[in-house]
C-alpha positions as CSV (number, residue, x, y, z in Angstrom):
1,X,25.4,5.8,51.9
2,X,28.9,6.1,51.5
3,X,30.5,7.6,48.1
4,X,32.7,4.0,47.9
5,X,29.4,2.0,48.3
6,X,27.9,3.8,45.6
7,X,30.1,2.9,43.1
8,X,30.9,-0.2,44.4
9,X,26.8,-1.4,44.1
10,X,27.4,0.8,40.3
11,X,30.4,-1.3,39.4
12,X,28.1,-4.6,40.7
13,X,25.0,-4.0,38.4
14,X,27.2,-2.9,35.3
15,X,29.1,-6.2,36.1
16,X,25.9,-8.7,36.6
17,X,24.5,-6.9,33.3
18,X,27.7,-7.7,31.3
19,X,27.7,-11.4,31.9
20,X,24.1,-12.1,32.1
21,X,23.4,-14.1,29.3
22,X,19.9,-12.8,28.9
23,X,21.3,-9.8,28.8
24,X,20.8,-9.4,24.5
25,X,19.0,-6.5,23.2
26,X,17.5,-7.4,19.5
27,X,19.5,-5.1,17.1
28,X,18.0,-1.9,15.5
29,X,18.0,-1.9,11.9
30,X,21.0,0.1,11.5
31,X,23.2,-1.5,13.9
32,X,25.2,-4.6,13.9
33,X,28.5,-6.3,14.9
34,X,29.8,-9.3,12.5
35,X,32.7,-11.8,13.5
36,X,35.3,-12.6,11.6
37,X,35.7,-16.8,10.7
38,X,39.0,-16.9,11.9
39,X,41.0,-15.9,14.7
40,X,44.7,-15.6,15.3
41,X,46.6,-16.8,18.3
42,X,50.5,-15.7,18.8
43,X,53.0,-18.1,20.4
44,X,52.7,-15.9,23.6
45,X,49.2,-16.8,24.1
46,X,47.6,-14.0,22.6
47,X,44.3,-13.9,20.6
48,X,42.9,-11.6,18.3
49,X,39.6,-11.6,17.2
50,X,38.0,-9.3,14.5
51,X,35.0,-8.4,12.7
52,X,32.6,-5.4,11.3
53,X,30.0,-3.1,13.1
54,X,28.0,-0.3,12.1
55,X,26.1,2.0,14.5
56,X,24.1,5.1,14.7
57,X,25.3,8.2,17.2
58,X,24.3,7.6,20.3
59,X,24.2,9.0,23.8
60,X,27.3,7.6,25.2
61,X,30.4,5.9,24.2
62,X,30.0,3.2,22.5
63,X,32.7,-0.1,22.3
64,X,32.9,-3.7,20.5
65,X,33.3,-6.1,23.3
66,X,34.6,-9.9,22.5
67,X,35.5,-13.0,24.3
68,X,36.2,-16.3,23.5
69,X,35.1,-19.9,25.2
70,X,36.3,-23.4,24.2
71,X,35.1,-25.8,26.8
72,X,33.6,-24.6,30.1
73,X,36.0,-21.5,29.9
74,X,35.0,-18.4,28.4
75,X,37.5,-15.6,28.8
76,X,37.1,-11.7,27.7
77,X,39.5,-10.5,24.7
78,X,39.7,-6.5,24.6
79,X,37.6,-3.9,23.7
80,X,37.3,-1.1,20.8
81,X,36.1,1.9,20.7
82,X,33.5,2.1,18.0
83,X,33.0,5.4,16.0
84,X,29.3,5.3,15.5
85,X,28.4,7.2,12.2
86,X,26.1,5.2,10.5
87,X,29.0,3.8,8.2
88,X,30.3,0.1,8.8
89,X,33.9,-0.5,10.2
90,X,36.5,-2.8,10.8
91,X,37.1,-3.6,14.6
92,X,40.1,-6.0,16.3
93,X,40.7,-6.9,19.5
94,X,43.3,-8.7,20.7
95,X,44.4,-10.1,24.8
96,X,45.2,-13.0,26.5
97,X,42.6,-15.6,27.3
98,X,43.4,-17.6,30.6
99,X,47.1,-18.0,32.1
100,X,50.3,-19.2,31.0
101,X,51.7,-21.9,32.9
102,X,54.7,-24.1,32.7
103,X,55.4,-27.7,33.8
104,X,58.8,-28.1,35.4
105,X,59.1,-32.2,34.3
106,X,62.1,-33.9,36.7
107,X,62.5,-37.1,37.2
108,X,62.7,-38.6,40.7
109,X,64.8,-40.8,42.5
110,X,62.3,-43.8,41.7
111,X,62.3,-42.5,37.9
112,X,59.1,-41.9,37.1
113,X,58.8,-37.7,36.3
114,X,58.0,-35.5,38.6
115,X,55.7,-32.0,37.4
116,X,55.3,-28.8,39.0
117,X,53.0,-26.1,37.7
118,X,54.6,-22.0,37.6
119,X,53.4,-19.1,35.8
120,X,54.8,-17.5,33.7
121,X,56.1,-14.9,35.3
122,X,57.8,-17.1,37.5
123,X,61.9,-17.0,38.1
124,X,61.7,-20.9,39.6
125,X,64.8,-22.8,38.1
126,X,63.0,-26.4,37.0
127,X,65.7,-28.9,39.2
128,X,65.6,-31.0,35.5
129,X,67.4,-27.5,33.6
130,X,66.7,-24.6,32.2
131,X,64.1,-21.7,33.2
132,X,60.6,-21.1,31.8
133,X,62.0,-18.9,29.3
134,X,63.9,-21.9,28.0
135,X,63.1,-25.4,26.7
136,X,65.3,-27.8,28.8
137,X,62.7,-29.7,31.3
138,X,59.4,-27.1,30.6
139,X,56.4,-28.2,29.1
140,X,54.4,-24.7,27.9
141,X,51.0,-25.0,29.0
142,X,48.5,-22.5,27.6
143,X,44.4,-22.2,28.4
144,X,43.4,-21.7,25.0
145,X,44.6,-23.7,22.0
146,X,44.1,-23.6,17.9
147,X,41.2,-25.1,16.8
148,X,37.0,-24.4,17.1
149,X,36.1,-22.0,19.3
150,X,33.0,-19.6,20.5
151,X,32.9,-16.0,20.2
152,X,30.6,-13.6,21.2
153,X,31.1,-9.7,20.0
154,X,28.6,-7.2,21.3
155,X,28.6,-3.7,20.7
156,X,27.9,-1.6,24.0
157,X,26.8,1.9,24.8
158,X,27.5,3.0,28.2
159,X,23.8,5.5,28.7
160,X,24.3,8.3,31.7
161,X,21.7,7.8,34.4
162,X,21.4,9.7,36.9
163,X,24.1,11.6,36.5
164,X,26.9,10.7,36.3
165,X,26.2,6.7,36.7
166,X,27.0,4.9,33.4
167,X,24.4,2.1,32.2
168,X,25.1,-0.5,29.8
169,X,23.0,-0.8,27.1
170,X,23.2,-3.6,24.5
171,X,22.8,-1.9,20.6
172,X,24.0,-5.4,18.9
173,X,25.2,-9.2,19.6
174,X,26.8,-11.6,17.6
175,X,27.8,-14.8,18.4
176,X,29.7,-17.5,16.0
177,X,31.8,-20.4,16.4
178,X,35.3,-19.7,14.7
179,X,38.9,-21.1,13.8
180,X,41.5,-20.4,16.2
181,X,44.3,-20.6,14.2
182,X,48.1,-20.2,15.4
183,X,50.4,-17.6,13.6
């Protein structure tokens, strides 16, 4: 078997293990990771979350995963590298959840308006005025908006097996509905 199919079926199991929902591992004694009540969201779309964790030394690195879901959509928000000493800590992560998009409103030659869908990286001119960085005939549309929201935090050693193959292994999950509150 091929060096690129190795890794490749490596990167496949970590991946399955990471969102398998099953995949929760009851927390030892000395371990957790706590969510914060309230998350922030920036005009540009960006979320933190935060929380606590404490965790015994381990074998591997270990980091605090989050992500976020409102509706069917749940979306990862960064990672932290946790210093595992037995003592608790603070830990914050912050990323974007979904896409920004913009709607380009015009109106037609029968009147009625007209929207087209760009993202935001997009240098489209909306026919109506303006570009998306301005405000003259775009309508801002972002994934994730203020208000109740899901958040899962789990705190994730990555074991050696094998050699030089890195296993996930679950030491704590948390999971909490939160305020998503704009800032």
């Amino acid at each position: 078997m091929s060096f690129s199919r190795v890794i490749g079926a490596a990167t496949g199991a970590a991946l399955l293990v990471f969102t398998a929902p099953s995949a929760q591992a009851a927390a030892e004694p000395d371990e957790a990771v706590t969510i914060a009540t309230t998350g922030r969201m920036a005009t540009d779309g960006t979320i933190t979350l935060s929380g606590t964790y404490r965790c015994a030394p381990g074998s591997g690195p270990v980091f605090v995963s989050s992500s976020i879901q409102q509706g069917t959509s749940r979306r990862s928000i960064g990672g932290t590298r946790a210093v595992c000493d037995g003592d608790e800590h603070r830990w914050t992560n912050s990323g974007r959840a979904g896409s920004v998009t913009y709607r380009c409103v015009t109106t037609s030659s029968s009147g009625k308006g007209v929207e087209r869908r760009v993202s935001s990286n997009s240098r489209t001119d909306c026919p109506g005025g303006g570009h998306p960085s301005g405000d003259t005939g775009w309508v801002r549309s972002d994934t994730y908006r203020p208000g109740d929201a899901q958040v899962q935090a789990t705190l994730l050693e990555l074991r050696r097996f094998s050699g030089w193959i890195p296993v996930p292994y679950i030491r704590a999950v948390e999971e909490r509905q939160i305020k998503l509150v704009a800032r």
